[in-house]
DSSP file (Angstrom, degrees, kcal/mol; ACC not computed):
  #  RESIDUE AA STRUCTURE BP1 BP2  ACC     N-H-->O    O-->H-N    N-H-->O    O-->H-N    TCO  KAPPA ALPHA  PHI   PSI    X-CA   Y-CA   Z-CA
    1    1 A X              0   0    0      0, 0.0     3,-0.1     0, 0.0     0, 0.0   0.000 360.0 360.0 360.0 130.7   62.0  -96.5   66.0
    2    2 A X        -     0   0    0      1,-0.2     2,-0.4     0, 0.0     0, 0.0   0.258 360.0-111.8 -37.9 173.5   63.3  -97.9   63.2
    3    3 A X        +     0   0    0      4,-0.0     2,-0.7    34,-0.0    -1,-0.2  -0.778  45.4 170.9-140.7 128.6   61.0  -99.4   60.6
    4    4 A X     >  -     0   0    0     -2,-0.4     4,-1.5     1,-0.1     5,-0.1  -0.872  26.5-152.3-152.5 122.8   61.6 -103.7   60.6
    5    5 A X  H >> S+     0   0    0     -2,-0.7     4,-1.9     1,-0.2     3,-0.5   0.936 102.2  57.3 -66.9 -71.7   59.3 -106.5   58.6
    6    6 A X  H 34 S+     0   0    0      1,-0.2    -1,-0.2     2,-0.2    -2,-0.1   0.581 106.2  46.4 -62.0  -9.0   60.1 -109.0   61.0
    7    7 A X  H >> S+     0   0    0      2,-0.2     4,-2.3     3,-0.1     3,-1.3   0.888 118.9  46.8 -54.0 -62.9   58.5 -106.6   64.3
    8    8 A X  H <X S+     0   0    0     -4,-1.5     4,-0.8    -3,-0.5    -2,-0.2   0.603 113.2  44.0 -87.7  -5.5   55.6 -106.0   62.1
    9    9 A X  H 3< S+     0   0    0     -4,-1.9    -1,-0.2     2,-0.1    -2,-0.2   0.571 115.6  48.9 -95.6  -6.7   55.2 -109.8   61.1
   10   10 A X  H X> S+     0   0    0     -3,-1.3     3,-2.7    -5,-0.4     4,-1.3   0.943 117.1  47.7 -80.5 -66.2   55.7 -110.9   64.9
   11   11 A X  H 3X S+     0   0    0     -4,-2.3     4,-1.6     1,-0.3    -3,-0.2   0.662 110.4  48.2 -48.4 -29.7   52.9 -108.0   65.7
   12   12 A X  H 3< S+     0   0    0     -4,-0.8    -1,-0.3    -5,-0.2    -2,-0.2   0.534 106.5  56.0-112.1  35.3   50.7 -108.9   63.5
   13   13 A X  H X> S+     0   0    0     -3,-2.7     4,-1.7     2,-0.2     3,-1.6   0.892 108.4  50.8 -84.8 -56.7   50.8 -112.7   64.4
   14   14 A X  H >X S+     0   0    0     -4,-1.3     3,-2.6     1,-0.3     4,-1.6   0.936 103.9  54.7 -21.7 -74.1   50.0 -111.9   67.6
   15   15 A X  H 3< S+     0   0    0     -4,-1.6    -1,-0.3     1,-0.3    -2,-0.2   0.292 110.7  48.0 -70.1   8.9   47.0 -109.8   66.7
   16   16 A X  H <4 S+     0   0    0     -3,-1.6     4,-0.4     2,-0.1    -1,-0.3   0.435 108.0  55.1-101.6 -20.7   45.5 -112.6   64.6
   17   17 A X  H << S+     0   0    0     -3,-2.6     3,-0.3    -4,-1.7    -2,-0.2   0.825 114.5  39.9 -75.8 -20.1   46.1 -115.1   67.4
   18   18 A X  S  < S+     0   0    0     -4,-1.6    -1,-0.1    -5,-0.2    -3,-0.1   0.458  90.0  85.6 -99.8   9.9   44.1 -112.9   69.8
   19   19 A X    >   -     0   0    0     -5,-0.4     3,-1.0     1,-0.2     2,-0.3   0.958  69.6-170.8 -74.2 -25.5   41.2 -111.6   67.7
   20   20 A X  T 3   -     0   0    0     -4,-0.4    -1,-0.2    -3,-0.3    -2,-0.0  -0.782  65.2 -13.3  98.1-151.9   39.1 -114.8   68.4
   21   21 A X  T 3  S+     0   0    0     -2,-0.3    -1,-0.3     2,-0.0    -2,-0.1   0.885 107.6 108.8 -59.0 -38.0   36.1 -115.0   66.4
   22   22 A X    <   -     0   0    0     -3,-1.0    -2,-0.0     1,-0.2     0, 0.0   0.031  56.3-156.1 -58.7 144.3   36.3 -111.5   65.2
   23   23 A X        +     0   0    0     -4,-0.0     2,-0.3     2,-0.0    -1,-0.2  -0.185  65.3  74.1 -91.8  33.8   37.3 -111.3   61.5
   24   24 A X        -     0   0    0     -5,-0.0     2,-0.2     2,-0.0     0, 0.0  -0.866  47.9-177.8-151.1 167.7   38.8 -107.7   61.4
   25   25 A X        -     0   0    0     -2,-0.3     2,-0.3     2,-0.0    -9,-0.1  -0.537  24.7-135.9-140.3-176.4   42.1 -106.2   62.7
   26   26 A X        -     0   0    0     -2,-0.2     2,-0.9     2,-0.0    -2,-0.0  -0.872   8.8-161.5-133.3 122.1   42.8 -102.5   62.3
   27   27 A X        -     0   0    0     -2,-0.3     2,-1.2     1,-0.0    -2,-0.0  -0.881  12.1-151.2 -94.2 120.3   46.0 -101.6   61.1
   28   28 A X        +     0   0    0     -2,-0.9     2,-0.2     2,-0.0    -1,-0.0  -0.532  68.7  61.7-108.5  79.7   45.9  -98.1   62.2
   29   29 A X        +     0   0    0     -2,-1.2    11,-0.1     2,-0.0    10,-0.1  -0.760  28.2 146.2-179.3 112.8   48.4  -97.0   59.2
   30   30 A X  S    S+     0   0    0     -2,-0.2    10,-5.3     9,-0.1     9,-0.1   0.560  81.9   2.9-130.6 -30.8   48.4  -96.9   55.8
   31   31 A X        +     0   0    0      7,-0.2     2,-0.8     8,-0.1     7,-0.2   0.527  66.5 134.6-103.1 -13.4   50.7  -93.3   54.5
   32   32 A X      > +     0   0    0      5,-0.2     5,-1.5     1,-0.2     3,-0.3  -0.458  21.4 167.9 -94.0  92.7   51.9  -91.7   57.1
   33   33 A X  T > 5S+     0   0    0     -2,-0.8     3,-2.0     3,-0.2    -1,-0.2   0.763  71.9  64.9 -94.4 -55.0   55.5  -91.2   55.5
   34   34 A X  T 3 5S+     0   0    0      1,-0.3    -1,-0.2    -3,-0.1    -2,-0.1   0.839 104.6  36.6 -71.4  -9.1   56.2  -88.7   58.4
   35   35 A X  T 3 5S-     0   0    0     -3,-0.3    -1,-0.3     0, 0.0    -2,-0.1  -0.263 110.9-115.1-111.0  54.6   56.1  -90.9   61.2
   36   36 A X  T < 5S+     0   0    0     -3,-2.0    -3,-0.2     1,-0.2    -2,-0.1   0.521  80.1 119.3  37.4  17.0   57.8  -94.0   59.3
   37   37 A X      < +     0   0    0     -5,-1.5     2,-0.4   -34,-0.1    -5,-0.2   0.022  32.9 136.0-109.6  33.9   54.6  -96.1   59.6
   38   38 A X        +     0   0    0     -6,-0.2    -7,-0.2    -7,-0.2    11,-0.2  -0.524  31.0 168.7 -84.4 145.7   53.7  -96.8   56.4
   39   39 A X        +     0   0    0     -2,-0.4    10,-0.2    -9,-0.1    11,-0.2   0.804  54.3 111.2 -93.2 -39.2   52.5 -100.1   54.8
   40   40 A X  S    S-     0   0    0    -10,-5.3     2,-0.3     9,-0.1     9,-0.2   0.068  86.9 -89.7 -20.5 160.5   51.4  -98.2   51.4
   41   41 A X        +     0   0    0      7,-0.1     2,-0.2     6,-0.1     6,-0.2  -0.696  55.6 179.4 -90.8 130.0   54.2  -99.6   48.6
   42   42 A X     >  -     0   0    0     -2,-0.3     4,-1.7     4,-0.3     3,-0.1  -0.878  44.1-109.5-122.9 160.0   57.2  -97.7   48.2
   43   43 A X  T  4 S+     0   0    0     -2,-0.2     4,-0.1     1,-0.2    -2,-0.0   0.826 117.1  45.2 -75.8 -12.5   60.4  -97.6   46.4
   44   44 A X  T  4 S+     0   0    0      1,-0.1    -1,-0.2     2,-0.1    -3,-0.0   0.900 132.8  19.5 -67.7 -37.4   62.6  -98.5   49.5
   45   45 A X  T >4 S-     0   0    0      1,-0.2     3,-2.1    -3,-0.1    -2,-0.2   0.477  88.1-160.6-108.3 -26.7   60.2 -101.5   50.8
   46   46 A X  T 3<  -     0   0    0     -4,-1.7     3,-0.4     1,-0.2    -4,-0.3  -0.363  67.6 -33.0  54.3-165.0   58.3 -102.1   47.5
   47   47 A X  T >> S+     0   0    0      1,-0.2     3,-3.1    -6,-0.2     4,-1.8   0.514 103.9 123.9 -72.9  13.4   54.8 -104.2   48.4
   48   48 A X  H <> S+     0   0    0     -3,-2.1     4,-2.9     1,-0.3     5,-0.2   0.769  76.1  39.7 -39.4 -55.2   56.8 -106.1   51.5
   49   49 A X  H 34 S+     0   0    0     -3,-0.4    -1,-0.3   -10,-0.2    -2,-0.1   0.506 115.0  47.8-111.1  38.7   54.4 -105.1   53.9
   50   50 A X  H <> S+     0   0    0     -3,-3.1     4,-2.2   -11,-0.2     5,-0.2   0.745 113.1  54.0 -76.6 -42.5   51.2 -105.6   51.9
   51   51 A X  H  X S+     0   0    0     -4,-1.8     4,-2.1     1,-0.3     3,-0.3   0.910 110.0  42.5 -84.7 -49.7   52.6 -108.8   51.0
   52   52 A X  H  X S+     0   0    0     -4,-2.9     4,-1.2     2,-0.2    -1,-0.3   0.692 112.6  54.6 -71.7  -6.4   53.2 -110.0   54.9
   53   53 A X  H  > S+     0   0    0     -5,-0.2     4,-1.8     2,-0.2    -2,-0.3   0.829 114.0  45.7 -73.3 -33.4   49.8 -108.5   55.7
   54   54 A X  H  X S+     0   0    0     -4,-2.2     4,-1.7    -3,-0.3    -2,-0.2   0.912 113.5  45.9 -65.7 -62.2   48.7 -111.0   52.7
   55   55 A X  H  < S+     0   0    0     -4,-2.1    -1,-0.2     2,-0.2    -3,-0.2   0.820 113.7  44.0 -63.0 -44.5   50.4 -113.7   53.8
   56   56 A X  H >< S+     0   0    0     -4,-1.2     3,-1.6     1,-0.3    -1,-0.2   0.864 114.0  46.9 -84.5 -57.1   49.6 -113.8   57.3
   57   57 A X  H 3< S+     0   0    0     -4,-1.8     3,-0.4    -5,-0.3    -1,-0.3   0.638 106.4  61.6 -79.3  -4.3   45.9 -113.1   57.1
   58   58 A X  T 3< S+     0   0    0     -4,-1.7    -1,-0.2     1,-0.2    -2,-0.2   0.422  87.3  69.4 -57.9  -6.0   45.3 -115.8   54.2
   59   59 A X  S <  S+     0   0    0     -3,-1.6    -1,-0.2    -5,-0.1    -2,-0.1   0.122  78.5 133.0 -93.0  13.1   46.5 -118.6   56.3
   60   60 A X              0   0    0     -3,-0.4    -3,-0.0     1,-0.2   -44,-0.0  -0.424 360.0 360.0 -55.2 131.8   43.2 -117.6   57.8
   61   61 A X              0   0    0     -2,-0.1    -1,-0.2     0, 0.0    -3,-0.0   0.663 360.0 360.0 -72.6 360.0   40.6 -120.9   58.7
Protein backbone atom coordinates (compact mmCIF):
# COMPACT_ATOMS: atom_id res chain seq x y z
CA UNK A 1 0.00 0.00 0.00
CA UNK A 2 0.93 3.02 -1.08
CA UNK A 3 2.31 5.53 1.50
CA UNK A 4 -0.65 8.75 1.85
CA UNK A 5 -0.50 11.74 4.73
CA UNK A 6 -4.03 12.10 4.61
CA UNK A 7 -4.73 7.87 5.62
CA UNK A 8 -2.19 8.43 8.26
CA UNK A 9 -3.81 11.87 9.52
CA UNK A 10 -7.42 10.17 9.33
CA UNK A 11 -5.69 7.03 11.46
CA UNK A 12 -4.24 8.85 13.71
CA UNK A 13 -7.37 11.02 14.53
CA UNK A 14 -9.13 8.25 15.22
CA UNK A 15 -6.57 6.80 17.57
CA UNK A 16 -6.61 10.00 19.65
CA UNK A 17 -10.36 10.05 19.74
CA UNK A 18 -10.48 6.52 21.18
CA UNK A 19 -7.58 6.55 23.67
CA UNK A 20 -9.74 8.05 26.53
CA UNK A 21 -7.86 9.06 29.43
CA UNK A 22 -4.79 7.31 28.41
CA UNK A 23 -2.02 9.82 27.33
CA UNK A 24 0.09 7.52 25.02
CA UNK A 25 -0.49 6.13 21.44
CA UNK A 26 2.16 3.75 19.95
CA UNK A 27 3.05 4.37 16.62
CA UNK A 28 4.54 1.15 15.87
CA UNK A 29 7.03 2.69 13.14
CA UNK A 30 9.57 4.95 13.06
CA UNK A 31 12.51 3.59 10.02
CA UNK A 32 11.38 0.83 8.54
CA UNK A 33 12.31 2.11 4.86
CA UNK A 34 11.66 -1.50 3.66
CA UNK A 35 8.22 -1.83 4.30
CA UNK A 36 7.32 1.92 3.33
CA UNK A 37 6.23 2.77 6.95
CA UNK A 38 8.38 5.31 7.91
CA UNK A 39 7.62 8.54 9.74
CA UNK A 40 11.52 9.25 10.34
CA UNK A 41 12.24 12.58 7.88
CA UNK A 42 13.21 11.97 4.55
CA UNK A 43 14.11 13.57 1.40
CA UNK A 44 10.85 12.51 -0.47
CA UNK A 45 8.40 13.50 2.54
CA UNK A 46 10.69 15.83 4.43
CA UNK A 47 9.31 16.24 8.38
CA UNK A 48 5.41 15.84 6.95
CA UNK A 49 4.69 13.12 9.06
CA UNK A 50 6.45 14.28 12.25
CA UNK A 51 4.72 17.46 11.61
CA UNK A 52 0.96 15.80 11.38
CA UNK A 53 1.92 13.68 14.39
CA UNK A 54 2.69 17.29 15.91
CA UNK A 55 -0.12 18.86 14.91
CA UNK A 56 -2.68 16.40 15.82
CA UNK A 57 -1.43 15.43 19.27
CA UNK A 58 -0.90 19.28 20.35
CA UNK A 59 -4.44 20.04 19.94
CA UNK A 60 -4.38 17.85 22.89
CA UNK A 61 -6.73 19.25 26.27
Amino acid sequence: MPKDEERFAEMLKIALEVMGNRREIRIDTWNDFYENTFVEPSEKDGFTYLEIIWKLSSSLP
